[in-house]
N, C-alpha and C positions, 0 to 999 in steps of 0.2 A: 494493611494500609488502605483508608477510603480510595474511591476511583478519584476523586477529584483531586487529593492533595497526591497520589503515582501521574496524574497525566501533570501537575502542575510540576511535580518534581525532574521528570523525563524534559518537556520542554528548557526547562531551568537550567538541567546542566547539558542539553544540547545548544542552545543558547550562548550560554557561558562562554562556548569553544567559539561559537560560530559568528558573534558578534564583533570579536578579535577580527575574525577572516575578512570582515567586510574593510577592513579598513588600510590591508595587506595589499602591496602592488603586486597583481599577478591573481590575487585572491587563491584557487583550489588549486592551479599551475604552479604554483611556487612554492619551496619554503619560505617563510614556516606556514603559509596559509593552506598548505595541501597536510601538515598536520591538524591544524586545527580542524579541517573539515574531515576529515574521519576520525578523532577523538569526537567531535560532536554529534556522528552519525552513531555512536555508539550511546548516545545518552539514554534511547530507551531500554538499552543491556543493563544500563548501570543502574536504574532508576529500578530494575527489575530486580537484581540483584539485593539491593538496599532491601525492597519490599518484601522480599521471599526469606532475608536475614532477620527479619524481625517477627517473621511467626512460623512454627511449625506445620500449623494446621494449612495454610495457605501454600506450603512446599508441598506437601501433600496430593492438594488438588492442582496444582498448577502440575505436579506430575501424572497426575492423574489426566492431563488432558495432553499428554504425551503421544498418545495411544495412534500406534501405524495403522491400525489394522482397518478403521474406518474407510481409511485414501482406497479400499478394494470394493466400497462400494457405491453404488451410480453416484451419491452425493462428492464420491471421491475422485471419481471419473470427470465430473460436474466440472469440479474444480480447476481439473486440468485440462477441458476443453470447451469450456465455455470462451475462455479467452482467446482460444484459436479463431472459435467460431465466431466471434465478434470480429478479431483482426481480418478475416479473409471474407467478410462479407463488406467491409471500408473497405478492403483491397481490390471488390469484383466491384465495388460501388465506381470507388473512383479512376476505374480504368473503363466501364461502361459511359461514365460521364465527361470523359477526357480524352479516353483515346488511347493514352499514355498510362498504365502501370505506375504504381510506384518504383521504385530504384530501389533495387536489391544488394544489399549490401554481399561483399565476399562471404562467404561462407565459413571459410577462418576464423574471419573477425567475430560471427556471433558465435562460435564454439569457444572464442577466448575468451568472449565476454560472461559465458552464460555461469562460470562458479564465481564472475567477481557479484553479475546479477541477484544469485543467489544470497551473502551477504545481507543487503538489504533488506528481504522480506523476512527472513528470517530471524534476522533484529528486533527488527521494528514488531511483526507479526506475533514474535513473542512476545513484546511489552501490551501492543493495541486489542488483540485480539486473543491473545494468552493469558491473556492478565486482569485490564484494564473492563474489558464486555464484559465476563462472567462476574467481577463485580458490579457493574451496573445491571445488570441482570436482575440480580438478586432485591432490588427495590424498582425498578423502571420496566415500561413494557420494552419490548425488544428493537423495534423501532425506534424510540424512542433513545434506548442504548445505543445500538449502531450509528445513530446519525450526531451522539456526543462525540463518541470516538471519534468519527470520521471528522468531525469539527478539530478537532484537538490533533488528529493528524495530520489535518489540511493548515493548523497555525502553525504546526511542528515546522514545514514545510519551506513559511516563509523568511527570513534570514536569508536562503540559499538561494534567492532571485535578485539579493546583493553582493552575491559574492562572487568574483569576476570568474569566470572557467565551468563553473557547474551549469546544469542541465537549465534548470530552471532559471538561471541570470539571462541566458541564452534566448527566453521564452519573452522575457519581458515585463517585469510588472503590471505594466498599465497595458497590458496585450489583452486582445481577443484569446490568444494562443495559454495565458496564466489562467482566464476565464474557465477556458475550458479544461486547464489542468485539478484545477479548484472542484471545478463540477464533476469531472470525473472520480474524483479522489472521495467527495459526498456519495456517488452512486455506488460507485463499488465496494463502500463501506459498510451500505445494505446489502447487498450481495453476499458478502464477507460472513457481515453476521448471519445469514441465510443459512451459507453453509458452516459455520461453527455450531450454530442449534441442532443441525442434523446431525451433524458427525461426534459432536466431542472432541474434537480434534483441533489440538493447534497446525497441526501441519495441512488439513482442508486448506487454512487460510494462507499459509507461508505457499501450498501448491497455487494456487489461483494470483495471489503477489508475482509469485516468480515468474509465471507463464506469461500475466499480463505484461511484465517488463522485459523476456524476450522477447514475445511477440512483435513490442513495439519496438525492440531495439534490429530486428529480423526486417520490417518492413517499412520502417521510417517512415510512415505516414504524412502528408501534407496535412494543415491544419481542416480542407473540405472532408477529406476521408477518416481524421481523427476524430471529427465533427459526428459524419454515421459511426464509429463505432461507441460513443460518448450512449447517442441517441439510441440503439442496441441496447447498452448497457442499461439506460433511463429502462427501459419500454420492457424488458426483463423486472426489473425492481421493481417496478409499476405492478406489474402480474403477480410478483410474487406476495406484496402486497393487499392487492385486490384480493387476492386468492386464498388470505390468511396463512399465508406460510411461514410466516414470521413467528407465527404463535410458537412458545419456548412445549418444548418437550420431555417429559419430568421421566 
């Protein structure tokens, strides 16, 4: 299936579910909008599913980038701590500049949180970055590739800044705070694709999703300290960039 008519089909039937939800009292907190909103977290499963049911050859390769064994190296490593390293330099940022730390959640709570975390990237990671890049790949420079995805990711997104209860309603539309959710979701799309070229690997990208989304669920960020690790994140992509590491590797 082209890239453009999987990211068109993925949004569509996550969409589907989630346009309902917006109009639910209660929205994610409630039946039936807290169905809806994970039937349409699941849209890029299912949009995957469709695409991988209509050709052999694409089951193939989309298995083929299955492969554990990359995550053992630095690219693998990359992945799973780059986003530490972003979080705990906004976290020495904003407590050098304030005085005050962020507020550390229980310890509990990001243990219960970290396999519903997981869910997410690993959805999504296999439609956006499983799927979706290595076809644009194949006609587009990589750059180029990455920053479609990450467009198609970051519209994925919105519906759920309408829908009462989820993370993003919380943020705000017309915020600074959605601003920066947007912007980050662009940079680390480069990133993403960064490390998918090196590794082969879908899981490179599901390990870097997952990290990114405990880390911020671990330290709760204020919008000044989510601001530096955004700008990190920028200034990294930037480099990698500059520095042609983008270029695909045959």
């Amino acid at each position: 299936m082209p890239a453009r008519r999987f990211l068109a089909l993925a949004l569509a039937l996550s969409w589907l579910a989630w346009l309902p939800a917006t109009l639910i009292a209660g929205g994610a907190t409630a039946m039936p909008g807290r169905v809806l909103h994970w039937v349409g977290s699941a849209g890029p499963l299912l949009a995957l599913i469709v695409a991988l049911a209509r050709s052999s050859s694409e089951r193939a390769l989309f298995v083929a980038r299955l492969r554990v064994a990359p995550l053992a190296s630095r690219y693998g490593l990359a992945a799973l701590l780059l986003p530490i390293a972003f979080g705990a330099a906004a976290w020495a940022a904003q407590t050098a500049l304030t005085g005050r730390p962020p507020a550390w959640p229980a310890p509990g709570q990001v243990a219960a949180l970290a396999p519903l975390l997981l869910f997410g990237p690993l959805v999504e990671e296999a439609a956006w970055r499983g799927y979706a890049l290595p076809q644009l790949l194949e006609s587009h420079a990589p750059l180029a590739a990455g920053l479609a995805v990450g467009a198609a990711w970051a519209l994925w997104h919105l519906p759920l800044f309408f829908i009462e209860g989820t993370y993003q309603a919380g943020l705000g539309i017309a915020s600074a705070d959605a601003a920066l959710f947007f912007g980050a979701l662009l940079i680390d799309a480069v990133v993403l694709t960064w490390l998918v070229l090196r590794t082969r690997s879908l899981w490179s990208a599901v390990a870097y999703h997952w990290t990114t989304n405990l880390v911020g669920e671990a330290l709760d960020l204020p919008f000044e300290a989510a601001l530096v690790r955004t700008a990190l994140a920028l200034l990294f992509a930037v480099v990698l960039v500059a520095r042609g590491a983008l270029r695909s590797h045959s």
